[in-house]
C-alpha positions as CSV (number, residue, x, y, z in Angstrom):
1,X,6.9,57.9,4.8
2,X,6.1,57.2,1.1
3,X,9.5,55.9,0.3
4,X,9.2,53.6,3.5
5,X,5.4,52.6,2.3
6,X,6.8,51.8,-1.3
7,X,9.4,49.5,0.0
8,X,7.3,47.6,2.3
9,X,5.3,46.8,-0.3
10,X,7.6,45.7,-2.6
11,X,8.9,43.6,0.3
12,X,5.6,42.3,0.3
13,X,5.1,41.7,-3.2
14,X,8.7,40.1,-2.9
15,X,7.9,37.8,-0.6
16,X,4.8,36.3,-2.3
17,X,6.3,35.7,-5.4
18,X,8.6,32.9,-3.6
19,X,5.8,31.8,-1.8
20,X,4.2,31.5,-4.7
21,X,7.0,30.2,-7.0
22,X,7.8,27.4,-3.8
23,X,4.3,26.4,-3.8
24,X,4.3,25.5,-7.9
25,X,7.8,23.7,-7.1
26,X,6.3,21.5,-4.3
27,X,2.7,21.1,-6.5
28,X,4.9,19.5,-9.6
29,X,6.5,17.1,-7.0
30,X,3.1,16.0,-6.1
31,X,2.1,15.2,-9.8
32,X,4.5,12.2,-9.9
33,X,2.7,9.1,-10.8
34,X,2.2,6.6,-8.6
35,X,3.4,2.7,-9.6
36,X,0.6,0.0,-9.9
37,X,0.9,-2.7,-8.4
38,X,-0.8,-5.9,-8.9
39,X,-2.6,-8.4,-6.3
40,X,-4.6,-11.3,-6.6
41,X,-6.3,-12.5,-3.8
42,X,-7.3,-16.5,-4.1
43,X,-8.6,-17.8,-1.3
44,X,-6.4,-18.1,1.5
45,X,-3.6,-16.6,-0.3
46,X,-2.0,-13.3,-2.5
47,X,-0.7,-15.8,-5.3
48,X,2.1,-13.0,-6.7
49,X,3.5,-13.6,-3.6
50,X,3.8,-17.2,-3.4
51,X,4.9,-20.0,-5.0
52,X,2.1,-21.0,-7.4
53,X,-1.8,-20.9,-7.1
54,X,-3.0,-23.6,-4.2
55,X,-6.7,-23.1,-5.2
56,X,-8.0,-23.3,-1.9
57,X,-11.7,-23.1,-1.7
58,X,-12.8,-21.5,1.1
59,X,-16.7,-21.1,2.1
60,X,-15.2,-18.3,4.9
61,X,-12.5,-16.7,7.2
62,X,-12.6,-19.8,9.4
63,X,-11.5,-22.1,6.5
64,X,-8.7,-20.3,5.6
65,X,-7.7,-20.2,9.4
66,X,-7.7,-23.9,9.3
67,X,-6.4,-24.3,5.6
68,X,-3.7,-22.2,6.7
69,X,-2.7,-24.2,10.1
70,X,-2.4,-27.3,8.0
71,X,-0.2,-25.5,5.1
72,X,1.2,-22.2,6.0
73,X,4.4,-24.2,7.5
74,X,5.8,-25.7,3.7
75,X,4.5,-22.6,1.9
76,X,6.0,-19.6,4.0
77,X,9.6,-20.9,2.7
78,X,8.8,-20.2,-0.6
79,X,7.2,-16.5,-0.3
80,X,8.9,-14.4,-2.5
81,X,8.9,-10.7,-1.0
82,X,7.8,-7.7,-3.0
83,X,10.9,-5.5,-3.0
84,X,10.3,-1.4,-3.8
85,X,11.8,1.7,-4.0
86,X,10.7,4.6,-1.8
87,X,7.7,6.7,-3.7
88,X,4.0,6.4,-4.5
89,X,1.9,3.6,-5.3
90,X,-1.1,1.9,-5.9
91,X,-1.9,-1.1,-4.6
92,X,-4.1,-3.1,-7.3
93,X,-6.2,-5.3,-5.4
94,X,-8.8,-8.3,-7.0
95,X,-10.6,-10.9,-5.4
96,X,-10.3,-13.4,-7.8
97,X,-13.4,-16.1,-6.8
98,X,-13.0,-15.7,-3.4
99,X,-16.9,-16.1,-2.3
100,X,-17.2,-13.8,0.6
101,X,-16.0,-9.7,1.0
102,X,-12.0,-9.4,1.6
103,X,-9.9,-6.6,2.2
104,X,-6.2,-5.0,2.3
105,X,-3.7,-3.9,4.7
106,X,-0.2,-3.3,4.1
107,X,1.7,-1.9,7.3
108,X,5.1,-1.5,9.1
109,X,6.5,-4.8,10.1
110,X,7.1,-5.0,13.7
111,X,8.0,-2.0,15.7
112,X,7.7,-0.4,12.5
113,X,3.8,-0.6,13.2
114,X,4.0,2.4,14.6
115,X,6.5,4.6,12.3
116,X,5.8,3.8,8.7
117,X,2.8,4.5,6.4
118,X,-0.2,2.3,6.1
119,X,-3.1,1.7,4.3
120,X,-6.1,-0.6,4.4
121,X,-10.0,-1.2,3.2
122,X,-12.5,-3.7,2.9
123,X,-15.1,-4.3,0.3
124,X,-13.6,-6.9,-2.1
125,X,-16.5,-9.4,-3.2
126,X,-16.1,-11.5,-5.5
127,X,-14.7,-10.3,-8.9
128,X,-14.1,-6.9,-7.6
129,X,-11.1,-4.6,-8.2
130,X,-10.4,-2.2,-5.8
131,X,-7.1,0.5,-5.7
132,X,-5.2,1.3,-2.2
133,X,-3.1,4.3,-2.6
134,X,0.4,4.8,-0.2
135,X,3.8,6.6,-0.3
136,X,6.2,4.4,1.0
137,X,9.5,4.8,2.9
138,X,12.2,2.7,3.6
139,X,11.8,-0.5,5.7
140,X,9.7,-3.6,6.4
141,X,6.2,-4.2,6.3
142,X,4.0,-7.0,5.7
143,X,0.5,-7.2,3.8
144,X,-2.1,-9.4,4.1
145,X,-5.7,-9.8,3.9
146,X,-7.7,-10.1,7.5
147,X,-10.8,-11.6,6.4
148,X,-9.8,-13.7,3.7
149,X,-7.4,-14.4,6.0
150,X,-3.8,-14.7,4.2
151,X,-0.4,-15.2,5.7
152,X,1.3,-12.1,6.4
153,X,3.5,-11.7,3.4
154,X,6.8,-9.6,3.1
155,X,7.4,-6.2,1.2
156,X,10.7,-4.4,1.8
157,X,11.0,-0.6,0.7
158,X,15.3,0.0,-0.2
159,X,16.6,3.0,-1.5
C-alpha cells in the first residue's frame, strides 16, 4: 500500500509539473507585444487610408452622410488598404478636430462578420486619443467610424 501511495503521488507531483511548465510556455506567448497602429479620424474620413486630407467640416453625422453621397464615388478608387500579418494589435485611434464624439469598429468583411475578431468603442471628442486592442487572423475586414460616419475602408490580414 505504501509503495502504491508513493507512486501515486509522484504521479501526481509529475503531472503538475507539466501543467505547470505548459502554463509558463503558453503565459510567454501571451507577452508578445502588440503592433500600434495609427488612425486619424478627419471628418468624414480615416486620412491614412485615403488619398490625401479632404478637410471636410462637418457640424454632425448627417453632414458626413451627405458629404459622403456627393464624394465617396471619386475617392473610394483611391483607398489604399491597410495590409497585416496575423498577431496582436493596437489600433491608435484620434479625432483630429472632428467637433462631435466618434468612435471605432473594425470587423470581418462580409460573411466574415460572423467568423473573424472584432472590436469597437465610442468616446472620441475632439482631440482625444483612444487605443482598440485585437488579435487578428487571416482575411478581410473593413473599419470605419459609424458616427463620424466614414466609408468603410479595407484591411486585409495575409500570412
Amino acid at each position: 500500500m505504501r509503495t502504491y501511495l508513493r507512486n501515486f503521488s509522484i504521479g501526481l507531483l509529475t503531472i503538475g509539473l507539466v501543467a505547470c511548465n505548459n502554463a509558463n510556455t503558453q503565459t510567454s506567448n501571451d507577452t508578445t507585444p502588440a503592433t500600434i497602429i495609427t488612425l486619424t479620424q478627419t471628418g468624414c474620413q480615416f486620412t491614412e487610408t485615403e488619398a490625401k486630407d479632404y478637410a471636410f467640416t462637418p457640424k454632425s453625422g448627417d453632414d458626413c452622410k451627405q458629404i459622403n453621397q456627393k464624394t465617396l464615388g471619386d475617392r473610394k478608387s483611391q483607398f489604399k488598404p491597410l495590409k497585416l500579418k496575423p498577431g496582436k494589435y493596437i489600433f491608435r485611434v484620434t479625432n483630429s478636430n472632428v467637433p462631435y464624439e466618434l468612435g471605432f469598429y473594425l470587423r470581418g468583411k462580409g460573411l466574415s462578420f460572423a467568423t473573424l475578431p472584432k472590436v469597437s468603442g465610442g468616446g472620441l471628442t475632439q482631440g482625444v486619443t483612444q487605443d482598440y486592442e485585437i488579435e487578428l487572423k487571416p482575411g478581410e475586414y473593413d473599419f470605419s467610424c459609424p458616427l463620424n460616419p466614414t466609408p468603410d475602408y479595407p484591411l486585409v490580414v495575409e500570412g
